[in-house]
C-alpha positions in Angstrom: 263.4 119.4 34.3 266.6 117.2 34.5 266.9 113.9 32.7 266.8 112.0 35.4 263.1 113.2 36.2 262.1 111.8 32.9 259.8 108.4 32.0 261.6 106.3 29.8 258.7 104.7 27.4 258.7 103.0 24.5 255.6 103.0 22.1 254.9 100.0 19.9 253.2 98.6 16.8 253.5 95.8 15.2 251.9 93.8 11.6 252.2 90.3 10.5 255.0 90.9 8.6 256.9 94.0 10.7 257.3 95.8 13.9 257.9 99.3 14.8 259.5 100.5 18.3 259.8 104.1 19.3 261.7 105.0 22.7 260.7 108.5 24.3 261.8 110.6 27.0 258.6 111.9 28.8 257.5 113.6 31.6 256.0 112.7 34.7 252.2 113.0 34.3 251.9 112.5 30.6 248.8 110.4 29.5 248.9 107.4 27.0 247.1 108.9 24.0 250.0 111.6 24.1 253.0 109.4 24.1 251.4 107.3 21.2 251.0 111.1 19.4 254.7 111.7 20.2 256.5 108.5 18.7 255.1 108.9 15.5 253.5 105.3 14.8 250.5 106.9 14.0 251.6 108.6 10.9 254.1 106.0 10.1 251.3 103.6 10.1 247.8 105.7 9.3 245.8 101.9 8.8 246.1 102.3 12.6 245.1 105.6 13.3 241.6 105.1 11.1 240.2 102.9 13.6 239.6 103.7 17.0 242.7 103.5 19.1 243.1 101.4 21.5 246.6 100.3 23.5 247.7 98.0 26.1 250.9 98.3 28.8 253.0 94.9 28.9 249.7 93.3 27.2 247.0 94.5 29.5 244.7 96.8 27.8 244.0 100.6 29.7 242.6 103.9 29.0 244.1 106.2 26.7 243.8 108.3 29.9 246.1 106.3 31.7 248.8 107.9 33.5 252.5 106.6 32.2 255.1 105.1 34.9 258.8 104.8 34.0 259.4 102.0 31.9 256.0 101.3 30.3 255.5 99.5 26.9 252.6 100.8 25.1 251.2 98.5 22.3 249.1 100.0 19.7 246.5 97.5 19.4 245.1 95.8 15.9 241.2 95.3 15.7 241.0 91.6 15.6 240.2 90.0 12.2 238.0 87.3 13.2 236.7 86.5 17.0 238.6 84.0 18.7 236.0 82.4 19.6 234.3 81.9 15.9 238.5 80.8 15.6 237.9 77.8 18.0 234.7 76.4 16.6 236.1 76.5 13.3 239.2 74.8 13.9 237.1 71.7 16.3 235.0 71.6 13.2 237.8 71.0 10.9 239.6 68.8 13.3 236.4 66.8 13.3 235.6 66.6 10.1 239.7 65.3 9.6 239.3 62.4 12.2 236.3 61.3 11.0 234.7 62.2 14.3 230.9 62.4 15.1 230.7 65.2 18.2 
């Protein structure tokens, strides 16, 4: 296979306080669980292989199944720490309770 006939993807991962890019050279047909397995993140970060993966392209979330295109960004997503709706109610309620308001 010639290099030309290669995907260009680039797997990524990234904390609070850092963020780790991997480029790859794949071929066509490769699936997104095996390009995350390939760049490494995994191992480089094992808090994110002990919960069920789960990834997103460009920020939409798809199937580990999914079939790369040249130039996909895969993000190796977090599990979410509180529900962002719980997040909302509890910032109106403190917002509230700072203005002194009744609702």
């Amino acid at each position: 296979m010639e290099k030309a006939d290669l995907l260009r993807i680039r797997v990524v991962y990234a904390l609070p306080d850092q963020q780790a890019s991997v480029d790859l050279e794949l071929a066509p047909g490769t699936a997104l669980e095996d390009a995350v397995t390939r760049s490494g993140l995994l191992q480089k970060f094992p808090e994110a292989a002990q919960q069920p993966l789960a990834c997103a392209i460009f920020g939409r979330s798809v199937p580990l199944t999914y079939e790369l295109r040249d130039g996909d960004r895969i993000e190796i997503l977090r599990p979410l720490l509180i529900d962002p709706k719980q997040s909302r109610r509890e910032a109106a309620k403190r917002s509230r309770a700072e203005t002194g308001s009744r609702k």
